[in-house]
N, C-alpha and C positions, 0 to 999 in steps of 0.2 A: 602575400607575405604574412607571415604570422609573427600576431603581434605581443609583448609580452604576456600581457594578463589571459592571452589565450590558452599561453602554456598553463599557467594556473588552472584556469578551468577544467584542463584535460587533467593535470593530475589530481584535483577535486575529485574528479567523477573515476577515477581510477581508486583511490582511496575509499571512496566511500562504497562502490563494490567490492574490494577485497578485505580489506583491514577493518573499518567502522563495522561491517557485518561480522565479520567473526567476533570484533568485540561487543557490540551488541547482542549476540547469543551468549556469549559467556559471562555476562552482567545480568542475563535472563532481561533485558530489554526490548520491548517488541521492533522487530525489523517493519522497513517496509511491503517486503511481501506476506507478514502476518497482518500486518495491519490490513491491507487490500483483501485480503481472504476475508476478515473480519468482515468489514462492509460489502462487499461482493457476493460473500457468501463460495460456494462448493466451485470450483473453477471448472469453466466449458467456454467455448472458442468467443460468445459472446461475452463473456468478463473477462478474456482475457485481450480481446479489442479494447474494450474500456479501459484498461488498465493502460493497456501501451499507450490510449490517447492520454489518459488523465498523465502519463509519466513524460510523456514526448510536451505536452503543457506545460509540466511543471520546470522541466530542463531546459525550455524555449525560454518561459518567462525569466528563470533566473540569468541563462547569458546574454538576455536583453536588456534586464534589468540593472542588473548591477553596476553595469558600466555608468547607466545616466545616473544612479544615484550617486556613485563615488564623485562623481563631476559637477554634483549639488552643492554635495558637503566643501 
Protein backbone atom coordinates (compact mmCIF):
# COMPACT_ATOMS: atom_id res chain seq x y z
CA UNK A 1 0.00 0.00 0.00
CA UNK A 2 1.29 3.40 -0.72
CA UNK A 3 1.58 5.62 1.76
CA UNK A 4 1.02 9.38 1.59
CA UNK A 5 4.35 10.88 1.85
CA UNK A 6 5.36 8.39 -0.89
CA UNK A 7 3.45 10.00 -3.21
CA UNK A 8 5.39 13.23 -2.28
CA UNK A 9 8.47 11.58 -2.95
CA UNK A 10 7.68 10.38 -6.41
CA UNK A 11 6.45 13.66 -7.37
CA UNK A 12 9.76 15.34 -5.86
CA UNK A 13 11.83 13.24 -8.07
CA UNK A 14 9.44 13.97 -11.08
CA UNK A 15 9.91 17.60 -10.62
CA UNK A 16 13.24 17.94 -10.12
CA UNK A 17 13.91 16.00 -13.55
CA UNK A 18 11.80 17.92 -15.56
CA UNK A 19 11.01 21.36 -14.20
CA UNK A 20 14.00 22.37 -11.46
CA UNK A 21 16.35 21.36 -14.62
CA UNK A 22 15.03 23.36 -17.19
CA UNK A 23 14.93 26.17 -14.55
CA UNK A 24 18.22 25.58 -13.48
CA UNK A 25 19.56 26.02 -17.06
CA UNK A 26 17.79 29.00 -17.62
CA UNK A 27 18.97 30.89 -14.33
CA UNK A 28 22.60 29.59 -15.96
CA UNK A 29 22.74 27.53 -12.46
CA UNK A 30 24.85 24.37 -12.52
CA UNK A 31 22.66 21.13 -12.92
CA UNK A 32 23.43 18.12 -11.45
CA UNK A 33 24.85 16.44 -14.46
CA UNK A 34 27.25 19.53 -14.92
CA UNK A 35 28.25 19.32 -11.61
CA UNK A 36 29.18 15.25 -12.06
CA UNK A 37 31.08 16.02 -15.26
CA UNK A 38 32.86 18.73 -13.27
CA UNK A 39 34.28 16.15 -10.66
CA UNK A 40 34.23 13.04 -12.85
CA UNK A 41 35.74 14.72 -15.52
CA UNK A 42 35.07 13.37 -19.60
CA UNK A 43 32.22 10.68 -19.32
CA UNK A 44 33.16 6.78 -20.02
CA UNK A 45 31.22 3.75 -18.71
CA UNK A 46 33.47 3.81 -15.62
CA UNK A 47 32.10 7.36 -14.39
CA UNK A 48 29.13 6.78 -15.50
CA UNK A 49 28.82 3.72 -12.86
CA UNK A 50 29.93 6.13 -10.34
CA UNK A 51 27.59 8.43 -10.94
CA UNK A 52 24.55 6.11 -11.00
CA UNK A 53 25.97 4.63 -7.60
CA UNK A 54 26.79 8.18 -5.93
CA UNK A 55 22.95 9.00 -7.36
CA UNK A 56 21.00 5.58 -6.42
CA UNK A 57 22.93 6.79 -2.66
CA UNK A 58 21.97 9.93 -2.59
CA UNK A 59 18.02 8.97 -3.53
CA UNK A 60 18.25 6.02 -0.96
CA UNK A 61 19.51 8.06 1.81
CA UNK A 62 16.97 10.94 1.29
CA UNK A 63 13.66 8.43 1.38
CA UNK A 64 15.29 6.79 4.24
CA UNK A 65 15.98 9.57 5.79
CA UNK A 66 13.51 11.96 5.95
CA UNK A 67 10.91 9.98 7.32
CA UNK A 68 12.95 9.32 10.83
CA UNK A 69 13.77 12.92 10.81
CA UNK A 70 10.15 14.29 10.46
CA UNK A 71 9.37 11.89 13.35
CA UNK A 72 12.22 13.55 15.47
CA UNK A 73 10.93 16.84 15.03
Amino acid sequence: MIKKYDLFYIFGIVIGLFIMNGIFKWLNILTYDQLLEMILGKPTILNGVIAITISGALIYLTIKGVPKLKKSL
